[in-house]
N, C-alpha and C positions, 0 to 999 in steps of 0.2 A: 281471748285478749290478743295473744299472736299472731289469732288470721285478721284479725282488725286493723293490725300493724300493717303486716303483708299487703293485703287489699288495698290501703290508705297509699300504699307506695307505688300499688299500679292505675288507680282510678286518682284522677286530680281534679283539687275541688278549691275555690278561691280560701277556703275558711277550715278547721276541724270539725265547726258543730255544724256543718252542709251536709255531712253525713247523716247524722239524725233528722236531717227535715224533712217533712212529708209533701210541701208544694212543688210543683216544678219548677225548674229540668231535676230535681234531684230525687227527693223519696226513693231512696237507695231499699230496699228489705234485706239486705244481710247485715250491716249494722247494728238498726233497729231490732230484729229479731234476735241477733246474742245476746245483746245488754245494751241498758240504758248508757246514755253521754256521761252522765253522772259516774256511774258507777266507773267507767272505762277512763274516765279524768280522774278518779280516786286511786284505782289502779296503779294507773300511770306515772302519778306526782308518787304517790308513796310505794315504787317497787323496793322491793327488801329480799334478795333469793336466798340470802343466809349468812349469816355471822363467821367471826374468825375460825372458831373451834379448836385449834392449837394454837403453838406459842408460838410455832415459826409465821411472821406476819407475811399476808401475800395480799397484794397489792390489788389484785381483781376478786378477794373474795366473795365481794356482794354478789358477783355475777359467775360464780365459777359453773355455779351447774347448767344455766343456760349455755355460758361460754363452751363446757365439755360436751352436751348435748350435742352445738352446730357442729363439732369438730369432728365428732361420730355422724352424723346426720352426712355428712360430707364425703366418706370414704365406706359410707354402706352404700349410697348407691349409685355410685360410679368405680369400674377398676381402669386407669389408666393404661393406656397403652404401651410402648417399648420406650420412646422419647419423654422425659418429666426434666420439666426445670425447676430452680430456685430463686428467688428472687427477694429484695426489700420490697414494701409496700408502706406507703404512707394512708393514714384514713384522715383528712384534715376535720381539726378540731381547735378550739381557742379554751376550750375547758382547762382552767385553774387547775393542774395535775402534777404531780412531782416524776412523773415518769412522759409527760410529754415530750417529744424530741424537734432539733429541728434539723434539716439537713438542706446544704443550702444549694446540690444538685440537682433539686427533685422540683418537679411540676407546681405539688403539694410542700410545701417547707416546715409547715408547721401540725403537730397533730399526734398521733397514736402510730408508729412503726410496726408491721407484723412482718415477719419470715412469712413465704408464702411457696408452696410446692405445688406444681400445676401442670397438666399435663399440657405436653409443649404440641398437641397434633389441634385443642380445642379450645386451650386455657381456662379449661375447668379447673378448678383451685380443689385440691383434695386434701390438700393438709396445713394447718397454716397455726402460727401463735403469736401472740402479742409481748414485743418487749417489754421487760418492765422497768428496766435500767440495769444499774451494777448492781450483784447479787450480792450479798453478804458471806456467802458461800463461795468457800475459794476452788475453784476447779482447777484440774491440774491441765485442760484442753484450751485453747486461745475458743472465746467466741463464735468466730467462724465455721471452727472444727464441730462445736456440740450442735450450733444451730442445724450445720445440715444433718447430722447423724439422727440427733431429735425428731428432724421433717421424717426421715426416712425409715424410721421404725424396724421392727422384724415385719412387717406385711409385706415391704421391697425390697429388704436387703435378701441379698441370694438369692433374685428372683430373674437375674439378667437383665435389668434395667438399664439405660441408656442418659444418665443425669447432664447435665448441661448446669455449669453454673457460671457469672459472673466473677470479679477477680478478688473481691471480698473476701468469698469464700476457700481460694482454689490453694492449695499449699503440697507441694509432693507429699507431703507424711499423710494429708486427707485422701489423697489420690489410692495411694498406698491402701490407706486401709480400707476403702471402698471395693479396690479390686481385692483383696482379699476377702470381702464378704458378698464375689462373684455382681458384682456392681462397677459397670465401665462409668468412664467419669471425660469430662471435655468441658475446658474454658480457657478463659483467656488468665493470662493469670502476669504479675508482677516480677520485676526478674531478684526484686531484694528479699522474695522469698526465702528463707531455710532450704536446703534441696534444690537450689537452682544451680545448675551447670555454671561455674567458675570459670568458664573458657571462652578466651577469644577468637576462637574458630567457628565458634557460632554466629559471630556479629556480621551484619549486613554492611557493606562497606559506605562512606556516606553518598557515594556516588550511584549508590542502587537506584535502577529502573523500576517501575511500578511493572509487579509483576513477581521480581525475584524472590528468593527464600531460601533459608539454611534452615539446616534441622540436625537435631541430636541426639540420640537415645541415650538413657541412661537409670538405671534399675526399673526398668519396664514399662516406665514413660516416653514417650516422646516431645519435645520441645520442638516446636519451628517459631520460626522468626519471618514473615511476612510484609511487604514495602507496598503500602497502599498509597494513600493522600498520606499517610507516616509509617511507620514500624509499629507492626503489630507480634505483640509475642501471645501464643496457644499453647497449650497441655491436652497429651489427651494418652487415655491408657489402649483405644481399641479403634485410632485412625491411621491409615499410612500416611505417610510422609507428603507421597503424591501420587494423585491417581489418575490425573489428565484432565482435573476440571477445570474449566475458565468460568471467568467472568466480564460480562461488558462494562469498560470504564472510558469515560472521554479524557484523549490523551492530545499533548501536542506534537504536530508532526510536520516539520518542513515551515513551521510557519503558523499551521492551521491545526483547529478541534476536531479530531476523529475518533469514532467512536471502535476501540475494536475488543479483541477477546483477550484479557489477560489472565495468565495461570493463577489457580490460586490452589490452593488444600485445602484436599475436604474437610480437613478439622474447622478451618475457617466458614467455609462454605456452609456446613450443616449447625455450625451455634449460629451463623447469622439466623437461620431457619426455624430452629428450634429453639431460640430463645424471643425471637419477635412474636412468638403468639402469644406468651404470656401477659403480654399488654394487653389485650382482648377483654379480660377479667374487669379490669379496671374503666376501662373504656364503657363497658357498660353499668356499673357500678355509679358512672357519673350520672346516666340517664336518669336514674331511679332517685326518688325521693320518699321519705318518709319523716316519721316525728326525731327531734332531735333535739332534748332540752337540754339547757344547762339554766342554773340559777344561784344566783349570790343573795348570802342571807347577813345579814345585818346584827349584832348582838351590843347593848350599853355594857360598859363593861364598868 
């Protein structure tokens, strides 16, 4: 039934029952040969992978073992290289769901939100979960903090890995405890965070040139502050300050648009890097297509 699904997503056909026809262009023989249409539409309408079976209610139960299956299936065979980011992901959907989300910066607005862990050299997706909403269960960590520790299991931590994340997640007390379970860490991150440097000797004065930058250490972080098209604030536990990188930006000069080399930090320089391949995943995720029901049922009451 799975490789019917698979197949269906890579071979496109006007109709689902084109699959089962025997005239031309179609007469597919891998179809046909698993199982009848029939059977494969009984399937399908009526999948059922398993009941609640405890008290605590969980919201993906129907589908938890397939769900746990891909997630294993995913990180037995591929290991990530030294670069992995994290990121949101939206799956758009209009299904009737109490855990739908919408978020009104994304591509996708409406739909099924996952945490998604990927390695940032291929944007392979090695580890990923699906929001469910607010938990019932009080946790004593903010959101951001469990999600990425969640992504990042004991298979990565203490392995010297190289994370990269968005400002969602980034908080000195997450930083912190990443570098102590030997895991360097880099993003951009908010300055109204908890741990953030209370000093105005970090700030870029409002007349900064594209280019300049302050920075700060402080309990084993680094903070810079960078003047792009705005002010960009980074964290990072394992980049220097400055290492002599530029980059090309068009600037005005004397009048006119020239294109030249402005300084920037590596911290900056390597999230832009390593967090742009993550889109990759998604990007082809659009191409594919497969079966996708939803259905509303009607009761007299």
């Amino acid at each position: 039934f799975l490789a019917i699904i698979i197949f269906s997503g890579l071979v496109q056909v006007p109709s689902k029952p084109d699959f089962w026809r025997t005239k031309w262009p179609y007469n597919f023989p891998f179809p046909r040969s698993c199982m009848t249409r029939d059977r494969f539409e009984s399937i399908l309408w009526s999948l059922h992978l398993s009941n609640k079976g405890t008290p605590q209610y969980d919201r993906l139960f129907k589908l938890k073992p397939l769900y746990d299956d891909i997630r294993v299936a995913c990180k037995t065979h591929f290991q990530p290289m030294r670069e992995i980011c994290i990121e949101e992901r939206m799956v758009a959907s209009k299904a009737r769901i109490d855990f739908k989300q919408f978020m009104r910066d994304k591509p996708t607005r409406f739909g099924y939100k996952l945490f998604v862990l990927a390695d940032s050299r291929t944007g392979y997706t090695w580890n990923f979960f699906i929001y469910q909403g607010k938990s019932a269960v009080v946790r004593e960590e903010r959101l951001s903090t469990t999600s990425v520790m969640d992504l990042m299991e004991f298979g990565l931590l203490g392995k010297g890995y190289h994370l990269y994340l968005d400002n969602f997640y980034s908080s000195p007390y997450l930083f912190q405890k990443l570098a102590s379970n030997s895991t360097a860490a880099c993003s951009t991150i908010r300055q109204n965070r908890v741990g953030f440097p209370k000093t105005t000797l970090n700030n870029l004065p409002r007349s900064a040139q594209r280019g300049e930058m302050r920075w700060i250490r402080k309990d084993g972080l680094l903070f810079i502050k960078w003047k792009d098209t705005k002010e960009v604030t980074v964290c990072s536990t394992f980049h220097k300050a400055f290492s002599g990188a530029t980059v090309k930006r068009t600037v005005k000069e004397a009048g006119h648009w020239v294109v030249k080399d402005v300084p920037v930090p590596g911290a900056v320089k390597d999230y832009n890097k390593f967090m742009g391949v993550i889109r990759l995943s998604p990007n082809v995720v659009y191409f594919y297509t497969t079966f996708r029901f939803k259905s509303l049922y009607y009761f007299f009451v």
